[in-house]
N, C-alpha and C positions, 0 to 999 in steps of 0.2 A: 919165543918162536911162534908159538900158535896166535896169540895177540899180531906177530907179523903176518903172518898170514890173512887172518882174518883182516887186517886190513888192506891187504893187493887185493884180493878177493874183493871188497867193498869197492876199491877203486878203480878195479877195471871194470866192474858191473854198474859202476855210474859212468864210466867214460865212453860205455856204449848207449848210442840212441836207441830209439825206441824204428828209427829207420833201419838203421843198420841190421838188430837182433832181426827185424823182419827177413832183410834181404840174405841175409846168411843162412843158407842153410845147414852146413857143415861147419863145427867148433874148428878155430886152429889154435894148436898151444901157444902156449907162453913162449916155450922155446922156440918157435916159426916165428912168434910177432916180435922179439924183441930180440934186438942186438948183445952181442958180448956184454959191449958197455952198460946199454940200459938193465942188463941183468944186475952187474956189479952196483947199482945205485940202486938199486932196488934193495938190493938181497938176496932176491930170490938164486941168486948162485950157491950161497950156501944151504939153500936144500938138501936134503938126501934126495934121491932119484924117486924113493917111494911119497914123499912129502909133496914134491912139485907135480907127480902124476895124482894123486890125492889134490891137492889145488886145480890142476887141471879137469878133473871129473867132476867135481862142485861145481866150477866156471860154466862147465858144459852143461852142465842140468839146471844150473839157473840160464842161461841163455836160451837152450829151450822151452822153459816156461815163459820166459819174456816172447818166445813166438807165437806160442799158446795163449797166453794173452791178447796179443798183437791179432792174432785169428780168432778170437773167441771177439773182442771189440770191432771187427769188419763183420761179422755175422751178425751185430747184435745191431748195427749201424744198416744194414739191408733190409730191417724186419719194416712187412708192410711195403717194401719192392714188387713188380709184376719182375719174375723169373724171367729172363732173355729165352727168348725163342732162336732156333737155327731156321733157317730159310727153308721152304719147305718146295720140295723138288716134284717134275711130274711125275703123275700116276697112272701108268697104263694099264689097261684093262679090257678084260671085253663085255659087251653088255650082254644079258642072261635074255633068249629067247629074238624073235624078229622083231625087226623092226623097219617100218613105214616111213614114220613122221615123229616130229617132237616139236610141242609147242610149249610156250609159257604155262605152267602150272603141271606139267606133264613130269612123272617120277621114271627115271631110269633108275634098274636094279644092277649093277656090274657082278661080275662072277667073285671076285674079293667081299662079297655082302654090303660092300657100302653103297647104299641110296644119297641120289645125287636128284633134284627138283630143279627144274627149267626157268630161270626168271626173268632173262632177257633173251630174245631171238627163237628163229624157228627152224628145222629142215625138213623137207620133203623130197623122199624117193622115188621113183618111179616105180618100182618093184620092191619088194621087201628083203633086207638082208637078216640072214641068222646069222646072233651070236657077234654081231662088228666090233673091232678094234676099236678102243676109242683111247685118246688119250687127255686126260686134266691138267691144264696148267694152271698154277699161281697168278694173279695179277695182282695190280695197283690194288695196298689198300684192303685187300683181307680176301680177295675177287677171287674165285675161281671160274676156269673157262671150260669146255666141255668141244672137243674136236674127234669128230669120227675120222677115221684114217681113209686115205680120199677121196674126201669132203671138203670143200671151201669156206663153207661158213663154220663159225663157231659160236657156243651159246653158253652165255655167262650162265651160272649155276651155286646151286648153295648147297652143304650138307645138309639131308634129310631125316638124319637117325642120330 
């Protein structure tokens, strides 16, 4: 009986790919996967109850090692990858103190601590505003843009800290 066992055990653990164990997250029994009949050709109907739940718990814990595997060989298949980045959204804020004008080469301080440097474009106020709104967006390509809240132009910019 144990020599039968040990071999359904061998043969259902070779009859599953190495796809499948992946996509499976949840064991189903014996008794789920197999018909009346396929039971009786097998054997496995003369189990006792504790026998086939014993066959069933082995099955399950080699099948989750075949995941673990299965995930330890995609990690190990990554190394030396650049990590995927999420899209990175605008940053509103307001700028620390008045402000005139902003040219190229010129550093804004926002109230979040982050410094932000001028490298394309320019604006000029008529009057000086304290403290303006400004918001950063993303562009093409790694770009960030730099928009005082209304204002027309905007001025491409880079992280400075």
């Amino acid at each position: 009986m144990r020599l039968l066992l040990a071999c359904v055990a061998v043969f259902v653990a070779a009859s599953m790919s190495p796809a499948s164990a992946r996509a499976a997250q949840d064991y189903v029994a014996l008794e789920q996967r197999l018909n009346a009949e396929q039971m009786r050709a097998t054997g496995l109907d003369t189990l006792s109850p504790e026998q086939l739940a014993l066959l069933n718990r082995l099955l399950s814990q080699e099948q989750g090692a075949a995941l673990e595997a299965a995930v330890a060989e995609r990690a190990a298949d990554d190394v030396g990858r650049r990590e995927k980045r999420t899209a990175a959204g605008p940053v509103m804020a307001s700028v620390q103190g008045d402000v005139r004008s902003w040219s190229r080469g010129d550093t804004v301080l926002l109230d979040n601590g982050q410094r932000w440097r001028v490298v394309e474009g320019n604006l000029y106020l008529g009057k000086p505003v304290t403290n303006p709104k400004v918001t950063l967006t993303p562009g093409f390509m790694g770009a960030w843009y730099l928009q005082m809240d209304g204002q027309t132009p905007r001025m491409k910019v880079q992280r400075a800290d």
